[in-house]
C-alpha positions as CSV (number, residue, x, y, z in Angstrom):
1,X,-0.7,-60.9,-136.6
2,X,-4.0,-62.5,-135.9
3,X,-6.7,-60.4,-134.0
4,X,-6.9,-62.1,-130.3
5,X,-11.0,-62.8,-130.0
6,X,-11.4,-62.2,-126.2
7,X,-14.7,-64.4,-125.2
8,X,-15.8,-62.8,-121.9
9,X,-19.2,-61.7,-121.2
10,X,-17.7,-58.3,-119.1
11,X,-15.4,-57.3,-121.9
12,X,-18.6,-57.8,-124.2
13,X,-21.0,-55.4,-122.1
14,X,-18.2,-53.0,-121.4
15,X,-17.4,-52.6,-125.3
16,X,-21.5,-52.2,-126.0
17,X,-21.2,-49.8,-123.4
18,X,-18.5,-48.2,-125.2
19,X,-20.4,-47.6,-128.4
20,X,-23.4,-46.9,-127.1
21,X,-22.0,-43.8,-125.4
22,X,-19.7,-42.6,-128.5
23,X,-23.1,-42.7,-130.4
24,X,-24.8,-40.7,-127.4
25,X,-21.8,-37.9,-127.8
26,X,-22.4,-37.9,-131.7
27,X,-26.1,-36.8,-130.5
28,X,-27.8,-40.5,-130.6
29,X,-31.1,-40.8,-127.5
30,X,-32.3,-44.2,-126.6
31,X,-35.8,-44.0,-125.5
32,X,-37.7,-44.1,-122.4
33,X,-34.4,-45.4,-120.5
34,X,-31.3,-43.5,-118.6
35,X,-28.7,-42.2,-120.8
36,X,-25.8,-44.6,-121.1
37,X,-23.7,-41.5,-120.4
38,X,-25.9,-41.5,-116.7
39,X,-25.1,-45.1,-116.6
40,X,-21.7,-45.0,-116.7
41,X,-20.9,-42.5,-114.7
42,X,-23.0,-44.0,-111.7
43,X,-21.0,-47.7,-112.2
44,X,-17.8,-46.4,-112.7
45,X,-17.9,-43.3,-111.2
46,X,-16.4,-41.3,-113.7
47,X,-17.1,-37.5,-113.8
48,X,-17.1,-34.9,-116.0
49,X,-19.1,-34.3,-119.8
50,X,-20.2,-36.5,-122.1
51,X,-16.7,-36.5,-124.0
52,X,-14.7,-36.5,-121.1
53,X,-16.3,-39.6,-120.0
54,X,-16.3,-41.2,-123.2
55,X,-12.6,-40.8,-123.5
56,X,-12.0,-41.9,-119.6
57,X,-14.4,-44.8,-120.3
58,X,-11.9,-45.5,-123.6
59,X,-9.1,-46.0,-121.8
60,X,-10.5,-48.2,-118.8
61,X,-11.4,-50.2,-121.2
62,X,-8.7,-51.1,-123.1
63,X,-6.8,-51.5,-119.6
64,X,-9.4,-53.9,-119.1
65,X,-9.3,-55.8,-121.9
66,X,-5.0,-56.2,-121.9
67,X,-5.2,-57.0,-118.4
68,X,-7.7,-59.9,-119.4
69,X,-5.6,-60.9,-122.3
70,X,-2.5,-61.2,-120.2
71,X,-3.7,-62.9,-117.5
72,X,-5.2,-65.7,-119.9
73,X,-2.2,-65.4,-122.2
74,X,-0.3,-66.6,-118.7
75,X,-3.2,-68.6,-117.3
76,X,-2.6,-70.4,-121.0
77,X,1.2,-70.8,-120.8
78,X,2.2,-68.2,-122.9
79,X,-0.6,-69.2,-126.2
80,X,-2.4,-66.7,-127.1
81,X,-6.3,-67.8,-127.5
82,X,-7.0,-68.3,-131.8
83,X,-3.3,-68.0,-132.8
84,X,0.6,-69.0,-132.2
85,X,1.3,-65.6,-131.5
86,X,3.0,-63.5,-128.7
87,X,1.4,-61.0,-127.1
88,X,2.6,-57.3,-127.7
């Protein structure tokens, strides 16, 4: 099964978002700017440590990404974007 290649600036930022905090946990600093763990937490309003919202980060975004998927694998008529193939 082909890899569906979601093109959508949100999806991009949230999954830059995504690795910049997993490399934050791991112990990573970015300089002279608030901690992308800080930045999360104030847009999405998650709470808890750094791993907690790492992992509550994790799953919004996957639920954000399938529920983009679907609605252009409808919005298409059922094709899945790069590839014949339906959507599991």
């Amino acid at each position: 099964m082909k890899k569906l290649i979601i093109n959508a600036p949100y999806l991009t930022r949230l999954a830059i978002l995504k690795g910049a905090l997993k490399l934050e946990v791991l112990g990573m600093k970015r300089s002279r700017t608030p901690t992308v763990y800080s930045l999360v937490k104030k847009e999405f309003g998650f709470k808890g440590s750094k791993q907690s919202v790492l992992d509550q980060f994790c799953v919004f975004y996957e639920v954000q990404k399938r529920d983009y998927a679907e609605r252009h694998y409808i919005a298409n008529g059922g094709i899945v974007p790069g590839g014949n193939h339906a959507l599991h």
